[in-house]
N, C-alpha and C positions, 0 to 999 in steps of 0.2 A: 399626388393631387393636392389641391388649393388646401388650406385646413377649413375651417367654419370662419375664424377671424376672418379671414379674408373676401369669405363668400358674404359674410355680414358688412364688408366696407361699402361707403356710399357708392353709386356708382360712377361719378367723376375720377374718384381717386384709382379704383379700381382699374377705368379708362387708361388710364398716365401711368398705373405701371402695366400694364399689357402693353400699352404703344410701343413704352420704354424698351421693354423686352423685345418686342417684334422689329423694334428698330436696331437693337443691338445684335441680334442673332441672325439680321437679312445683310448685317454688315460686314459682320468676323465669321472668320470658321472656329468651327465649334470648339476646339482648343483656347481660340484667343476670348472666347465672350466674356466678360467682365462684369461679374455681380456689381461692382463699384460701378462701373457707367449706369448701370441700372438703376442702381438708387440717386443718384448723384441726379439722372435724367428724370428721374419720376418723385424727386426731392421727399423720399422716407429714408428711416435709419435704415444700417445695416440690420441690427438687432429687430426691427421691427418685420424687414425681407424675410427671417428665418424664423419668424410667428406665423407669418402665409404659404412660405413654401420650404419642403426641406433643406431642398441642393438646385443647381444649375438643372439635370436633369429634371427635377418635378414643377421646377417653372414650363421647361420645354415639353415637357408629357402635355402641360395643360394648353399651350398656345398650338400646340400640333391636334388636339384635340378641340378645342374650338374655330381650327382653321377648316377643321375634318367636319365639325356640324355645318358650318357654314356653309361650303360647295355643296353637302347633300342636301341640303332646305332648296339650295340654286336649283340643283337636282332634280329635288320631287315638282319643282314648281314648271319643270319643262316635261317631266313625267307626265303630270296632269295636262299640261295643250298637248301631250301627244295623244292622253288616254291610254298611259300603263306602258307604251308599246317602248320598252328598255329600251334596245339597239337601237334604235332611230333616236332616242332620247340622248342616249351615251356619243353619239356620234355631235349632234348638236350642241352638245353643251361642252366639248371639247372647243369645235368650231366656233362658238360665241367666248369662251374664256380666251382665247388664242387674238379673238377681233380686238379686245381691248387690255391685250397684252401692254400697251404701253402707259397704260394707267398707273399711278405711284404702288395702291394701294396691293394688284394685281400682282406688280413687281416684289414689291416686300416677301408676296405671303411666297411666292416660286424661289423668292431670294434665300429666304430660310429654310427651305426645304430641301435647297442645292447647300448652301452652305454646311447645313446637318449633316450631311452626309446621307448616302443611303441605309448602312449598315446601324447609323444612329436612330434613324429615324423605324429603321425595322424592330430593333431593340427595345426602342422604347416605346412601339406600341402594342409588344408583347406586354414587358411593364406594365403599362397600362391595362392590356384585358387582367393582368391578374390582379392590379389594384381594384378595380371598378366594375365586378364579376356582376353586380346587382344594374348597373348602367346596360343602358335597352341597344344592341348593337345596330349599327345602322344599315348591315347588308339586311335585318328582318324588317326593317322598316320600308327599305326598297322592296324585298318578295312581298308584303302587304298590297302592296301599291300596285303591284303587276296581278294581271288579270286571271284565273286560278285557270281557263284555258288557253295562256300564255304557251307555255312550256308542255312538252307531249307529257301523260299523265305516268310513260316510265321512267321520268328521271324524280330522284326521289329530292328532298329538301335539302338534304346535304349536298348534291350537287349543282342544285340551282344553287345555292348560297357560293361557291366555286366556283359556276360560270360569273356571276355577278361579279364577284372578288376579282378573280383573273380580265374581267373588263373595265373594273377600275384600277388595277394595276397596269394597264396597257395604257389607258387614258394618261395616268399619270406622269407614265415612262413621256411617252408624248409631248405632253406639256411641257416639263421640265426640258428636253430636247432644245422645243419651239422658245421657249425662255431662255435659254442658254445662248443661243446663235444674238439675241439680244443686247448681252454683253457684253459683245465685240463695240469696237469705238463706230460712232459714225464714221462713214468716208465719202465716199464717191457715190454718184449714182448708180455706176454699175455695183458695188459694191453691196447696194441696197436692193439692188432687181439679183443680186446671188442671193440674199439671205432669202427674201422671198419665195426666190424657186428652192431654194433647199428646206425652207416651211413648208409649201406646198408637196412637197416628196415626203417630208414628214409625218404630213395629214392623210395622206394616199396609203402610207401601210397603214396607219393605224386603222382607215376606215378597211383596208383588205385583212386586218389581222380582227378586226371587228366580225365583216362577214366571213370568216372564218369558224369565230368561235360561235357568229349564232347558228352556223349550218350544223357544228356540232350537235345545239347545244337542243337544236328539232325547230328554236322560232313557233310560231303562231301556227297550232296545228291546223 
């Protein structure tokens, strides 16, 4: 995690090296990322990088971690127009992240998450719960949000926290998918009405592996 120096930087500077970093790590795979681009792009010293962040990893703990509050604030904020009701919440904001897929910003944060790797990215957000045991996790802040007869009254806390978990891990799987076919070069028209229908196949399970788990999981008794 960040030290205190760094959480005390103004916040422009602060700005410019996050950018730095989220521009470096949506670029290379996570082998090639180069501390030196980083400072070199966000014009501090080396010496100064390794007063804010340990290593490579705890820069990337902390951009994975604020990519991770940011979609759930998105989150809560289509939680509340739905009024709590998750599945329909989780299904929409899939479908709106995906609409303006082609946005720079949208691409970086899906680019660094493909590029991490999946195995990186699962690593280090174990890392993370054990650094930041006192930090409020955010599947509680989703079961707050949901309505207390949401979910049938025999599944217990721990498995609501699990259905949640396993629906943000589907979403995500999805995502990346839908990003990924993106990558390819422009071509042809037809070549753009395939990527399309092969999106649209890709939104179809998620929403079928979606109602899935809410039939599990009992939905709105």
């Amino acid at each position: 995690m960040p030290t205190q120096r760094f959480l005390k930087l103004e916040e422009e500077k602060k700005r410019r090296i996050l950018e730095a970093a989220k521009k470096e790590f949506s670029s290379y795979d996570y082998d090639k990322v180069s501390i030196n681009r980083i400072i070199q792009e966000s014009d501090i010293s080396r010496g100064a990088f390794y007063t804010y962040f340990l290593d490579k990893d705890d820069l990337l703990v902390h951009l994975f971690e604020a990519e991770e509050d940011k979609a759930v604030r998105y989150f809560m904020e289509i939680m509340q127009r739905n009024r709590g009701d998750f599945f329909q919440s989780i299904q929409e904001w899939v479908i709106e992240i995906v609409k303006v897929r082609k946005k720079q910003i949208v691409q970086d944060s899906f680019a660094m998450f493909y590029r991490s790797g999946f195995l990186k990215n699962l690593s280090l957000a174990s890392m993370r719960s054990h650094m930041n045991q006192g930090r409020r996790d955010n599947i509680d802040v989703v079961l707050e949000a949901i309505p207390k007869d949401y979910f049938p009254k025999t599944l217990s806390e721990e498995e609501k926290g699990i259905g949640i978990q396993t629906a943000f891990s589907l979403a995500s799987l999805s995502l990346l998918q839908a990003f990924s076919i993106e990558g390819r070069k422009e071509g042809s028209q037809e070549d753009t009405k395939e990527r399309e229908v092969f999106l649209q196949k890709i939104l179809y399970v998620f929403q079928k592996q979606i109602q899935l788990l809410e039939k599990a999981l009992g939905g709105i008794e």
